[in-house]
N, C-alpha and C positions, 0 to 999 in steps of 0.2 A: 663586287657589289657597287653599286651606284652610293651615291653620296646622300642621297636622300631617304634610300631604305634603313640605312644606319640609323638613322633620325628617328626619334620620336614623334607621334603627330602633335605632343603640348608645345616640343622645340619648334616642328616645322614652324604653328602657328603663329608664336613667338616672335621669331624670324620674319615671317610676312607681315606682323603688324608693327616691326622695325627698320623693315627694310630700304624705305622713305628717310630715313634721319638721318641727319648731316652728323660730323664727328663732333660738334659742341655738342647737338642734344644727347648725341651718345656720354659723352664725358660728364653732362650735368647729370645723367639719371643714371651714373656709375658712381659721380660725385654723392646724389641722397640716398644714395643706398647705401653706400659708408657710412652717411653720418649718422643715420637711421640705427647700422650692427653699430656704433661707437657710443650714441647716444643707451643702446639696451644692455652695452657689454660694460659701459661705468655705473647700470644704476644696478646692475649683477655685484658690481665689483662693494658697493656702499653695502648692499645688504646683507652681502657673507660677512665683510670686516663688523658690522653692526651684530651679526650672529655670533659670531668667532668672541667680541667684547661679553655678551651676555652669558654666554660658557666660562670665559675668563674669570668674570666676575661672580659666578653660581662656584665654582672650583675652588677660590679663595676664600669666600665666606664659607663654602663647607669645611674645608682646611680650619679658616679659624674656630669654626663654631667648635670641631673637636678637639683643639686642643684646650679648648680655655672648659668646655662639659668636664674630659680628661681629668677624674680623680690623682691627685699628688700623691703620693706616697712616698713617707722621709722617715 
């Protein structure tokens, strides 16, 4: 099979509207696309830890609320 059949026509396309660009603009628009997943994967990372704290803190106050409701018995 040819190299082309293998291909996608979104890849082909891809491919012909890149295929003009020198290795800087490659490396630049390889560069913001990192920062782009880097920039979406730490504001993922703030919101679980901001999740995970409000659990933390719903767990503890249930914890204490029942021990201190918790009739003594002596």
């Amino acid at each position: 099979m040819s190299d082309s059949a293998e291909k996608s026509r979104k890849q082909i396309n891809f491919e012909k509207k890149r295929e003009h660009y020198s290795d800087r603009q490659i490396q630049m628009e390889i560069l913001y696309s990192n920062w782009l997943i880097q920039a979406a994967t730490e504001k993922t990372r703030a919101n679980t830890s901001t999740i995970v704290w409000i659990i933390v803190i719903g767990v503890l106050l249930s914890i204490i609320s029942a021990i201190l409701v918790t009739p003594k018995f002596l």
